[in-house]
N, C-alpha and C positions, 0 to 999 in steps of 0.2 A: 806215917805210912802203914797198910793193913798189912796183917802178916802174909807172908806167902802161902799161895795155893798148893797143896801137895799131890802130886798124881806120881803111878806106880808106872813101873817102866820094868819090864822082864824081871820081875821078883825084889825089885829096890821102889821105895815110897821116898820122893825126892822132891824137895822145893821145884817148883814148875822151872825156874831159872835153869836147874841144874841139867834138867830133863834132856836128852838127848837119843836122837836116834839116827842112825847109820844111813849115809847119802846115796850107799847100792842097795837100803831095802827095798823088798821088791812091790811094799805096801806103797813106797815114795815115788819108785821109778813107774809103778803099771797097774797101780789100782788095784794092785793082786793083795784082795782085801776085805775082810768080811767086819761087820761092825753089829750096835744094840747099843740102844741107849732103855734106858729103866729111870724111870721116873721116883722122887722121893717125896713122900706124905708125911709129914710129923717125924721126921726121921726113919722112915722104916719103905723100903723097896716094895714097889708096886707090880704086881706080873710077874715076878723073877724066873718063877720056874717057866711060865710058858717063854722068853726072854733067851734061855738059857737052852732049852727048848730049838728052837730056832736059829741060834747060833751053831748049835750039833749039826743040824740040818743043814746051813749054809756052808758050813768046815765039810760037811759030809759032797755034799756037790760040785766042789771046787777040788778035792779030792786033799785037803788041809786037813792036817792034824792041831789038833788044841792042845798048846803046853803047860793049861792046868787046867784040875777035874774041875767036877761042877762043883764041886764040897769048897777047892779052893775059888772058885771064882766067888762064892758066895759072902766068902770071906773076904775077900779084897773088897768088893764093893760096901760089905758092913765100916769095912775097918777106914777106908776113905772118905764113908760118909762122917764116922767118928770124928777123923783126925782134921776135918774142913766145917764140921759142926754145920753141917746141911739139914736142915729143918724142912726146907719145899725147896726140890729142884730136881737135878737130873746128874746119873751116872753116864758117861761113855766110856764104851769099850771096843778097841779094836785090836783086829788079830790078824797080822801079814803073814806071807810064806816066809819072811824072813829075811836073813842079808845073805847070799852068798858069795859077798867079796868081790864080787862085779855086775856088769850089768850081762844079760841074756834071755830070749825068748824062751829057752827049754826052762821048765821047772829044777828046782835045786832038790837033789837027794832028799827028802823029809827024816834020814835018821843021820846026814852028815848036818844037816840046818836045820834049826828048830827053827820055829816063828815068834815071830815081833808081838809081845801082847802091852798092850798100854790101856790104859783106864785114868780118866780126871773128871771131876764133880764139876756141875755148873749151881753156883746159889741162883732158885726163883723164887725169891718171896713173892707170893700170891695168886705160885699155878694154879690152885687149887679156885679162888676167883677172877680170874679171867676177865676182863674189862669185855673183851671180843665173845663170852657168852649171853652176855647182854644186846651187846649189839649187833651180832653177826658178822658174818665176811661176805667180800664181794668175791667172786671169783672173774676167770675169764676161762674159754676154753683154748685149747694148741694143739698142734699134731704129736703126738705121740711118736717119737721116732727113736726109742731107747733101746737095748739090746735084746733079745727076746726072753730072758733070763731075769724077769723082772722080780720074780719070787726068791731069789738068793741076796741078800741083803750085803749087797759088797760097794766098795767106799763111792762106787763110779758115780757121783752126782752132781755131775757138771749141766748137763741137760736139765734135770731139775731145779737147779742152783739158778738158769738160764732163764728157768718158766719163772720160778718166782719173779725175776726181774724183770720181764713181759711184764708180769702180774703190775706189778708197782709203778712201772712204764704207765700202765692202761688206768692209773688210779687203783685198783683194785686190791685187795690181800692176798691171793695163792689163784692159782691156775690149773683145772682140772685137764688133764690127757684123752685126747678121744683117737679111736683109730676111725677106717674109711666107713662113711654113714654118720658121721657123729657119737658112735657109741664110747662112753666113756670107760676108762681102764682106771687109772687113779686120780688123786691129787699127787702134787708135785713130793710131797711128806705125808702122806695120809690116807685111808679110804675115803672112796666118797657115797654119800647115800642120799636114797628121797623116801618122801611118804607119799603116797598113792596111792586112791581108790582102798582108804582103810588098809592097808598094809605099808610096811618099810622093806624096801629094795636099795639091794646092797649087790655088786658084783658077784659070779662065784669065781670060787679058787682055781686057779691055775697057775700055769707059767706066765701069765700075763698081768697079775698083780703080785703085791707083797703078800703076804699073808700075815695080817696087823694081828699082834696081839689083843688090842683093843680092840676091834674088829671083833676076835673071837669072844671076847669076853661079853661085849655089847649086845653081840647074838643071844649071848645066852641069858643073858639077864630081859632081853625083846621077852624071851621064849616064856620064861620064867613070871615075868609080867603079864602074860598071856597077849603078847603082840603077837597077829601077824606077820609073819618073815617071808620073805622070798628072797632066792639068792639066786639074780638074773643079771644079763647083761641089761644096761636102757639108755637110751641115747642124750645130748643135749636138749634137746626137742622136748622131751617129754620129763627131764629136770625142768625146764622151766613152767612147763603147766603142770607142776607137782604141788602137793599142796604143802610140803615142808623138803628142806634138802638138809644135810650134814653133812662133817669129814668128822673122822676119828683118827687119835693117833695115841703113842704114850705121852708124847709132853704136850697134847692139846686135850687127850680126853675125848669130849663129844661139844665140837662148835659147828652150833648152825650156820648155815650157808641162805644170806636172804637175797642172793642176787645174783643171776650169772650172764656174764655177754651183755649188761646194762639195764636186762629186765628181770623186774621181780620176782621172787619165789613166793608164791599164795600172796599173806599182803603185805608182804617186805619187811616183817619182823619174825625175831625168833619163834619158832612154833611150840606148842606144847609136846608134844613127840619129844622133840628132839633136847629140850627143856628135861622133860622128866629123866631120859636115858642119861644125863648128865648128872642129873642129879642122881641115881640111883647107883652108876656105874663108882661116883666120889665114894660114895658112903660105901657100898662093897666092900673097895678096893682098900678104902683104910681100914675093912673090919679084917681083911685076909693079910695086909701086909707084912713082912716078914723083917 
């Protein structure tokens, strides 16, 4: 039998068995729930600060308080990777309002209840090669019909959960979100992007998408490379006569997109674009990692 997986539960690191959390938190009952997963390279956390980052921001809009700094969170997720001997894979963490001893729609005091914070390692051996960066993904597109709040990173991903399984319904690997016109907003876990006309288009920021770590980071290495960028809305339509598509995510990185709704993107295999960002984005990210 392998040994047990150990994840951290409100300040204790516990055989996963042991792991328990309370049936009125309000992360269980109402999605009242902000989350981040951080990707692991050679043992060492990919993004953390931008990561960490963005969980302030999402604590911050939900009006949640975080029951440990950043200094300790950094530590929990070293000390996890440690104790699960994670080589390539992935941390998650999430952080509820908490239990207040029953259920209710009002918020619970934040200085009478603290919140629910949990973290567990996933082993991937061979994030880092991708079988799907060779070959690409198909997508499909759907209506977009999720809350308007899409930039706050909270647990609610049943819609998404929903798209995927469209996706795999249709044949396909993930399902990008378009609102009225076709114009795409995300993937179901990821940004989505194209090349076109000599440049790479990506959404911009708002309350209408996540605001991907990788994402920013991809940008700036485009920039850095001396890619052109724009950061636009663009529709189905003109993903599929792009001459390269991608999604980006933490635990996917940069995978092309060589298919969407049945027809191909450019000539239906990975493109160089989107090939080199992956490549460039791997090597970065293990030279910064912490």
């Amino acid at each position: 039998m392998s040994p047990s997986r150990i994840v951290h539960v409100d300040g204790a690191y516990l055989p996963e068995e042991e792991a328990k959390v309370s049936v009125f938190d309000r992360g269980f009952l109402m999605a009242d729930a902000v989350y981040e997963v951080t990707s692991v390279l050679g043992g060492r956390l990919i993004d953390f600060p931008g990561h960490a980052a963005r969980l302030a921001r999402s604590l911050a809009e939900l009006d949640m308080e975080s029951p440990v700094s950043e200094a300790e969170l950094l530590a929990i997720h070293r000390e996890l990777v440690r104790l699960n001997g994670i080589d390539e894979g992935l941390v998650y963490l999430q952080i509820s309002r908490g239990n207040p001893g029953d259920r209710d729609f009002a918020f619970p005091d934040p200085k009478a209840v603290k919140g629910t914070i949990v973290l567990f390692t996933q082993s991937k051996p061979g994030l880092a090669d991708n079988p799907a960066a060779k070959a690409g993904l198909k997508v499909i597109s759907i209506p977009d019909i999720r809350w308007g709040r899409r930039d706050i990173k909270t647990v609610q991903l049943l819609y998404p959960s929903m798209g995927k399984m469209m996706a795999r319904k249709a044949g396909a690997d993930d399902a990008w979100f378009t609102e009225e016109g076709g114009v795409v907003t995300e993937g179901t876990s990821n940004n989505a992007w194209i090349v076109t006309g000599g440049r790479i288009v990506t959404r911009h920021l708002s309350r209408d998408i996540l605001h991907g770590i990788t994402r920013a980071a991809v940008l700036r290495f485009a920039r850095e490379a001396q890619m052109a960028v724009e950061e636009r809305p663009f529709t189905v339509e003109e993903a599929r006569a792009a001459d390269e598509a991608f999604v980006t995510s933490a635990s996917a990185f940069v995978l092309p997109v060589v298919e969407i709704d049945g027809a191909p993107v450019g000539n239906g295999r990975p493109g160089p674009v989107a090939t080199r960002l992956r490549e460039i984005y791997i090597e970065e990210s293990r030279r910064a990692a912490i």
